[in-house]
C-alpha positions as CSV (number, residue, x, y, z in Angstrom):
1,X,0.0,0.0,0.0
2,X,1.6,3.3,-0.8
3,X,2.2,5.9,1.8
4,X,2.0,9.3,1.5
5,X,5.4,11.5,1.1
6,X,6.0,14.6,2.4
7,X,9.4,16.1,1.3
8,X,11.3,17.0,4.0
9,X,11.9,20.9,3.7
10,X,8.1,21.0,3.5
11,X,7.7,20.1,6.6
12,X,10.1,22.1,8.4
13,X,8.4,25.2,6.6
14,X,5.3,24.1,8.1
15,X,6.6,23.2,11.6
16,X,8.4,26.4,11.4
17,X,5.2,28.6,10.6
18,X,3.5,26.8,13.4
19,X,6.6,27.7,15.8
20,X,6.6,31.2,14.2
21,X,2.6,31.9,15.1
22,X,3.3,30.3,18.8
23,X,6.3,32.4,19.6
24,X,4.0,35.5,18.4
25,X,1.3,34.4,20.5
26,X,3.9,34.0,23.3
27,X,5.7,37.4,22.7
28,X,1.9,39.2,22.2
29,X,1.0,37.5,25.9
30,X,4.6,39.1,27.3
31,X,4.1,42.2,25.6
32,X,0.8,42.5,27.4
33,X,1.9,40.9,30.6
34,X,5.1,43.4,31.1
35,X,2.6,46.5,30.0
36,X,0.2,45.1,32.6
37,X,3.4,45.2,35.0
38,X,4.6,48.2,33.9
39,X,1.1,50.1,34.0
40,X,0.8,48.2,37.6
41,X,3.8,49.9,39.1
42,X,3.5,53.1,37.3
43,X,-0.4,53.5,39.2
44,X,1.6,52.4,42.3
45,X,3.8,54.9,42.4
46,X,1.1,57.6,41.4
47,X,-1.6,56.0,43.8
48,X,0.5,54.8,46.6
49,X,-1.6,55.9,49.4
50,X,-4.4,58.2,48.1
51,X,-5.5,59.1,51.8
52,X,-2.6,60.6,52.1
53,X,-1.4,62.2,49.0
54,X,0.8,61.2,46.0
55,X,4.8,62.1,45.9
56,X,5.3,62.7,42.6
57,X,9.4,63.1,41.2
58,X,9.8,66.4,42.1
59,X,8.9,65.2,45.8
60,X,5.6,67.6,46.1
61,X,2.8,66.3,47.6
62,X,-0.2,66.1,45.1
63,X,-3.3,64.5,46.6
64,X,-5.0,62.2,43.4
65,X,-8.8,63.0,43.6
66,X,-11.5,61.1,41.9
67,X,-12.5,64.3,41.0
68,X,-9.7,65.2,38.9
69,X,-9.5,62.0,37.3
70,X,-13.0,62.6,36.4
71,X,-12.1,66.4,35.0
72,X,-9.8,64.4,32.6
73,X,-12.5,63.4,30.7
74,X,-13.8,67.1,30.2
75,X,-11.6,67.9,27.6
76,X,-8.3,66.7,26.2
77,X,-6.5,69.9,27.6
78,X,-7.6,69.2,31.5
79,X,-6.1,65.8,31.0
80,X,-2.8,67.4,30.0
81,X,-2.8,70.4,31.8
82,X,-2.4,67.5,35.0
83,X,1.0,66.6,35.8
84,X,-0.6,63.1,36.8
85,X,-2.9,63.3,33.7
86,X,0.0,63.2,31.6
87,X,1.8,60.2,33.0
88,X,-1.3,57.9,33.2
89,X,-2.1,59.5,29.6
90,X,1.1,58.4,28.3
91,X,1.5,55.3,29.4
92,X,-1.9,54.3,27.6
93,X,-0.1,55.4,24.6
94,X,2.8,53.7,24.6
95,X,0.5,50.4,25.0
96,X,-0.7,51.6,21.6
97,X,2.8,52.4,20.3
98,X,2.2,55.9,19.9
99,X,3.8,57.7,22.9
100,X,5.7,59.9,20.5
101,X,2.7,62.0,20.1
102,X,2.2,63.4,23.8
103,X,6.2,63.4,23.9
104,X,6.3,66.3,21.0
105,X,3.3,67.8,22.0
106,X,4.9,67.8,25.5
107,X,8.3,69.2,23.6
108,X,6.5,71.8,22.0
109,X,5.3,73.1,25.2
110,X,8.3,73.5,26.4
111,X,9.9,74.8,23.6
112,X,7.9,77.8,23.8
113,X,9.4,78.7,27.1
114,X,12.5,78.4,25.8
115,X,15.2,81.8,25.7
116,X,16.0,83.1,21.9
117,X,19.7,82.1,22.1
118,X,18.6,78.3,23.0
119,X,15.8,78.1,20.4
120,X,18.0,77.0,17.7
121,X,19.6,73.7,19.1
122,X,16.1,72.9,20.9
123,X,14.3,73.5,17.4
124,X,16.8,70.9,16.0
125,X,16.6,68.7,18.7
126,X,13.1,68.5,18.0
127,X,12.9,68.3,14.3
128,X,15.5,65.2,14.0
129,X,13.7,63.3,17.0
130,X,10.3,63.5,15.7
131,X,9.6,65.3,12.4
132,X,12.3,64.2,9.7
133,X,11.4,61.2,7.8
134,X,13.7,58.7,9.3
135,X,13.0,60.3,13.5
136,X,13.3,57.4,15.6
137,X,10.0,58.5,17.4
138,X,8.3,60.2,13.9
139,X,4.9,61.7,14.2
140,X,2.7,60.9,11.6
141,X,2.0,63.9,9.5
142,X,1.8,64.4,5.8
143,X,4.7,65.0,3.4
144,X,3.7,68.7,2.8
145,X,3.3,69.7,6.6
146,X,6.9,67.9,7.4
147,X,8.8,70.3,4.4
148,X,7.2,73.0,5.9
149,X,8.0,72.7,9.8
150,X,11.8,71.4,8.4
151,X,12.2,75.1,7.2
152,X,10.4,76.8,10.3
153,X,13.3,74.6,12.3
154,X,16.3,76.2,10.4
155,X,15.4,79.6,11.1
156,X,13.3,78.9,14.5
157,X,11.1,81.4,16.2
158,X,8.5,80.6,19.4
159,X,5.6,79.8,17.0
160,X,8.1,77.5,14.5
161,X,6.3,74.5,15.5
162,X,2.5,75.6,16.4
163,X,0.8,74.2,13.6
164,X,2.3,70.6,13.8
165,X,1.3,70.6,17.7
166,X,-2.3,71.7,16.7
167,X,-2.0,68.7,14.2
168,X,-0.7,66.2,16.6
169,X,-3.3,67.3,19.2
170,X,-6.4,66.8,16.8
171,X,-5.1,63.7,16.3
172,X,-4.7,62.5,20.0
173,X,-8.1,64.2,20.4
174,X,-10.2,62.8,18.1
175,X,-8.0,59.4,18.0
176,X,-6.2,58.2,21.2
177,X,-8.6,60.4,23.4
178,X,-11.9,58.7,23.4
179,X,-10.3,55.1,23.7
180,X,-8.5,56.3,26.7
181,X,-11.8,57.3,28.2
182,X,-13.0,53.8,27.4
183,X,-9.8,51.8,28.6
184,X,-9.5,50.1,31.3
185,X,-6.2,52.2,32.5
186,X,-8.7,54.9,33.3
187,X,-11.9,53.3,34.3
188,X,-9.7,51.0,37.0
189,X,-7.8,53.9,38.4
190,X,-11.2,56.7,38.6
191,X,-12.9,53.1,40.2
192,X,-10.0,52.7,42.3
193,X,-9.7,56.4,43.4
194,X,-13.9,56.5,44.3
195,X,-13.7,53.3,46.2
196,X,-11.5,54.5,48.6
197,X,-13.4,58.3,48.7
198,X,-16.2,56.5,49.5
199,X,-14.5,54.2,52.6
């Protein structure tokens, strides 16, 4: 009776498919287990003991309230004008691999405070980290907007980078905004914070 034959190299594409789609599965479950872990420790060190206030890194004490985690979702501008809004905000991004955006919007900010004799390094510093095609943390805006800011950089002035902010801001706004409302970062921690209001 014949038997079937199954070239060898054939089957150690398939075996090595199957390996390659349980290694992704595996890395997929770390990934989310070492955000879970890393999310974990970063509400730790922002909620330690609510009752009695948050240090933050520049060792103030900021007491976390329910109701400023529940002005958050206001408006995307009460979430980031919170020092604590920001971190929790940002970490929720960089589980969607988009952290860049509240890093130069956050970059931007400060670059407007920034004296006239620093502008120019700061304005490079800026371009070549997140707005030239090949920026290790590149913000995604079109090919027209990018030429434009590139010249705004090499001769910088306060406002050389407002209109890519406003861009990157509609885009948290209308994008990464409303899932954070829905995410469980956020629902957890407001939960978390009213639980122990309400002890």
């Amino acid at each position: 009776m014949p038997g079937f034959f199954f070239p060898h190299n054939n089957m150690t594409e398939l075996n090595g498919k199957e390996d390659c789609k349980l290694a992704e599965g595996r890395i997929h479950k770390r990934r989310q287990k070492a955000f879970g872990a890393d999310l974990k420790n970063y509400l730790k060190s922002m909620v330690p003991h609510i009752e009695s206030g948050i240090k933050t890194s520049n060792s103030r004490n900021v007491m976390l309230s329910a109701e400023e985690v529940i002005q958050w979702s206001q408006s995307l501008e009460k979430l980031l004008a919170s020092q604590s809004g920001q971190g929790v905000f940002r970490e929720f991004l960089k589980s969607e691999f988009s952290e860049e955006n509240i890093e130069f919007w956050l970059a931007c900010e400060d670059y407007k405070k920034t004296k006239s004799d620093h502008l120019h390094g700061k304005a490079e510093r800026i371009y070549e980290e997140f707005v030239q095609s090949d920026a290790i943390k590149q913000i995604n805006i079109d090919y027209q907007m990018r030429e434009a800011t590139a010249k705004k950089a090499q001769d910088p002035t306060h406002t050389s980078f407002d209109e890519v902010q406003k861009t990157v801001y509609i885009l948290m706004e209308r994008d990464s905004y409303p899932r954070f409302l829905k995410s469980k970062v956020y629902l957890n921690l407001l939960n978390q914070l009213q639980t122990s209001t309400s002890k």
